[in-house]
C-alpha positions as CSV (number, residue, x, y, z in Angstrom):
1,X,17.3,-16.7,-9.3
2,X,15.3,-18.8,-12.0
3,X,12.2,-15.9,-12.2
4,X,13.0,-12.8,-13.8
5,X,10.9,-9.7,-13.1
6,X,8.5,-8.6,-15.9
7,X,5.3,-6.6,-16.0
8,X,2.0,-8.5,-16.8
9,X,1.2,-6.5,-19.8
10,X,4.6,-7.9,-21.3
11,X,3.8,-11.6,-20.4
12,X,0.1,-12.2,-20.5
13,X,-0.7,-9.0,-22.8
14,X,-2.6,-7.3,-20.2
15,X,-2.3,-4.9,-17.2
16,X,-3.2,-7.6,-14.3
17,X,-3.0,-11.4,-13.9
18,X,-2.6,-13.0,-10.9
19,X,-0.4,-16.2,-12.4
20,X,-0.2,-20.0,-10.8
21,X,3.5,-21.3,-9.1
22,X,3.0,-23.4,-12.6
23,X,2.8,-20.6,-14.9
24,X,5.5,-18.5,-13.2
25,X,8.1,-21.2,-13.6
26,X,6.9,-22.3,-16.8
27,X,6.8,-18.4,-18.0
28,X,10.5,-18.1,-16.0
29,X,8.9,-15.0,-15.5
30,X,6.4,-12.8,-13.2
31,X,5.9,-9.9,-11.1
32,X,5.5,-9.2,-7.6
33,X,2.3,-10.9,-7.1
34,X,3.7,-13.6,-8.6
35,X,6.8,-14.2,-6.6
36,X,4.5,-13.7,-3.3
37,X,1.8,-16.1,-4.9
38,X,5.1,-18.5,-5.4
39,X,6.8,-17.7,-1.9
40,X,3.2,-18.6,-0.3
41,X,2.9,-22.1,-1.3
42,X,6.3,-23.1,-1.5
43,X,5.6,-21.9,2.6
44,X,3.0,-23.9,3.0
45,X,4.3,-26.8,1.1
46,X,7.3,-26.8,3.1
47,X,5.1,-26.9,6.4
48,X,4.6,-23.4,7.4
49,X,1.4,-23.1,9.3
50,X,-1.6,-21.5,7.3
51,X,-2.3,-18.9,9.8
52,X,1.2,-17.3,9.8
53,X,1.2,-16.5,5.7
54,X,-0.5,-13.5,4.6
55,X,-0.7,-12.0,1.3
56,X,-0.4,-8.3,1.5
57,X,-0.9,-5.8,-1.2
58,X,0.1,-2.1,-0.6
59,X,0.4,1.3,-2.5
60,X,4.0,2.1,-2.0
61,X,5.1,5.9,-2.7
62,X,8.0,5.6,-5.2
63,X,10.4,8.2,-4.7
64,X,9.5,9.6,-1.4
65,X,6.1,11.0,0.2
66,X,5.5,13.2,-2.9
67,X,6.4,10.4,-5.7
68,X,3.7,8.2,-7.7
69,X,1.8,5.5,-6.1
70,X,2.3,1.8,-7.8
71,X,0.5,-1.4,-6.5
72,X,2.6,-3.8,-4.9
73,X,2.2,-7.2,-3.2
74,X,4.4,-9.2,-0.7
75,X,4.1,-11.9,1.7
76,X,3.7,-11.5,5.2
């Protein structure tokens, strides 16, 4: 609830960065590799084993089979 979504071109000025736990919170701001970047070691701080966490990044079809294709990462 703290992290709002935004796009890395708005926050870091250009079209990827992969930001720290540190720079998300400090930012209050990232995207979806940032929340999964987040998610993942707030996992593994929190005792999660290693081996069960998996960073996963997809092409998902936005609107249906025919729509545009947009990066997107989550955690697995």
């Amino acid at each position: 609830r703290h992290i709002v979504l935004r796009d890395d071109v708005e926050l870091w000025g250009r079209a990827d960065h992969w930001a720290s736990p540190l720079e998300t919170l400090a930012r209050g701001a990232g995207d979806c590799e940032d929340y999964a970047i987040a998610k993942y070691f707030t996992l593994l701080a929190a005792g999660t084993p290693l081996g069960r966490l998996r960073l996963v990044y997809v092409m998902a079809q936005i609107g249906g089979p025919q729509g545009p294709s947009q990066p997107h990462m989550v955690l697995a």
